[in-house]
C-alpha positions as semicolon CSV with decimal commas, in nm:
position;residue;x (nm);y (nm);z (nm)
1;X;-7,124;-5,876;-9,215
2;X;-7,473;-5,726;-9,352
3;X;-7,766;-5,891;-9,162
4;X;-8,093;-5,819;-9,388
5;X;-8,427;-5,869;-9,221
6;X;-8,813;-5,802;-9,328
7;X;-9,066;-5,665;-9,068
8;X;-9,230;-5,976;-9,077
9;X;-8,882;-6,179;-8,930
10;X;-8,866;-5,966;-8,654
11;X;-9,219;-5,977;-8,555
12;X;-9,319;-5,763;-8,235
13;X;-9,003;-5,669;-8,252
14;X;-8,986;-5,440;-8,488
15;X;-9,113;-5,125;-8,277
16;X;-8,831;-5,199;-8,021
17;X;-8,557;-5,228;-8,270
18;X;-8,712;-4,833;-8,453
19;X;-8,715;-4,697;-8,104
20;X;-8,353;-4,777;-8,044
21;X;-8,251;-4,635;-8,334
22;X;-8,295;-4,287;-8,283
23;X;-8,088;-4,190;-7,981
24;X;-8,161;-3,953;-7,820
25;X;-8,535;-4,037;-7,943
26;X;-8,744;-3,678;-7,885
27;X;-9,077;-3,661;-7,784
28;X;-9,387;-3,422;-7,871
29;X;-9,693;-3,333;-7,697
30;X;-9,949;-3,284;-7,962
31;X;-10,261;-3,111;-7,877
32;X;-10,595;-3,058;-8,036
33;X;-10,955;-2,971;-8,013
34;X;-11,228;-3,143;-8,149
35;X;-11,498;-2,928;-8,309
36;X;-11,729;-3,014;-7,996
37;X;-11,448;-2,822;-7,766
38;X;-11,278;-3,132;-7,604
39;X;-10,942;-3,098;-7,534
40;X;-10,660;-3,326;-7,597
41;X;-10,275;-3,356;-7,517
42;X;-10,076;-3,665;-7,634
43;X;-9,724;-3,770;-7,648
44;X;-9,549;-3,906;-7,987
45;X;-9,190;-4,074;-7,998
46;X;-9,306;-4,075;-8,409
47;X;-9,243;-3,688;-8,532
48;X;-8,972;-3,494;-8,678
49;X;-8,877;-3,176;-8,902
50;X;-8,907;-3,248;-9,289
51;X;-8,891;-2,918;-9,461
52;X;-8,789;-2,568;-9,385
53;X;-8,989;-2,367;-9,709
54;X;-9,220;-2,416;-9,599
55;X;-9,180;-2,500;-9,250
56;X;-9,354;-2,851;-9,217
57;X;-9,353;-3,134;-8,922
58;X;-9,469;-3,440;-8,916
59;X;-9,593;-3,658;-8,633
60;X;-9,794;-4,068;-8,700
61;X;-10,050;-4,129;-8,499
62;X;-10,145;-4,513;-8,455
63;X;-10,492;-4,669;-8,487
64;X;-10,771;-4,771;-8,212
65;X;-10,614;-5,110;-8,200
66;X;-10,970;-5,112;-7,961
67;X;-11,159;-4,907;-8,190
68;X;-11,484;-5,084;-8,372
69;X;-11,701;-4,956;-8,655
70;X;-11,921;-4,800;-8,479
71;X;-11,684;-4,567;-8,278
72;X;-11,395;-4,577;-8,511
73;X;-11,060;-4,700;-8,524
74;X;-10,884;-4,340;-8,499
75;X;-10,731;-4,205;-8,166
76;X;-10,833;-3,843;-8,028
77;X;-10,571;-3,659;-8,165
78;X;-10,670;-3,791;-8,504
79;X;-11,011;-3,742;-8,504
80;X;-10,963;-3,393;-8,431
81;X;-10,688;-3,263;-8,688
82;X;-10,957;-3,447;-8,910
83;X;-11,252;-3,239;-8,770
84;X;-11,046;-2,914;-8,734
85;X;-10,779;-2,917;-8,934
86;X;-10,547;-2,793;-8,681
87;X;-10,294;-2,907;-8,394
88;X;-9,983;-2,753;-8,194
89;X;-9,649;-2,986;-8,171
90;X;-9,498;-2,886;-7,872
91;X;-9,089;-2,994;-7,820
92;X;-9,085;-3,226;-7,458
93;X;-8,805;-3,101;-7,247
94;X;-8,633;-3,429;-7,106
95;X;-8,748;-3,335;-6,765
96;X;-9,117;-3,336;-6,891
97;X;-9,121;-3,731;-7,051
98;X;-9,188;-3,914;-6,740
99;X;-9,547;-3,697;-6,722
100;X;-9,584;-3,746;-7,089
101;X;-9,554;-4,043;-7,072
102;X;-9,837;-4,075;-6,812
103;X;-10,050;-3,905;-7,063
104;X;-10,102;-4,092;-7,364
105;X;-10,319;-4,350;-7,106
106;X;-10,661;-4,403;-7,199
107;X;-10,887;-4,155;-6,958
């Protein structure tokens, strides 16, 4: 039997089910520098390989769900591939997720 649903049916759930459908889901640390010199490492479940020629990755940052106007809605890692330009995807080894994971806290 098919079973169609829309985002808006499966409410909160819908990062749950995306997580659990990429098994074994890998991780990235993604780190930057803003143009002031601040340094920043954070993980992403959201990134993958999409082209070879030429090499390209992608990763999808979310929004400041705590941002405001005044500060902005983007996260760190944003805000500096926007000021820069630039950022290093690095491949988490399994052994490294639990420390990841402890990263992407808001310090």
């Amino acid at each position: 039997k098919f079973l169609s649903m829309t985002p808006a049916e499966i409410g909160r759930g819908t990062y749950k089910l995306l997580i659990s459908c990429i098994v074994p889901r890998p991780i990235a640390l993604v780190s930057t520098v803003s143009a002031k010199g601040v340094r920043n490492l954070a993980p992403y479940s959201y990134f993958g390989a999409m082209n070879h020629n030429p090499p390209t990755v992608c990763f999808s940052p979310c929004r400041n769900r705590n941002g405001n106007e005044k500060d902005g809605f983007d996260k760190d890692t944003l805000r500096n591939i926007k000021e820069t330009g630039e950022f290093v995807l690095h491949i988490m080894s399994k052994w490294f997720v639990d420390v990841a994971n402890f990263s992407c806290g808001s310090f």
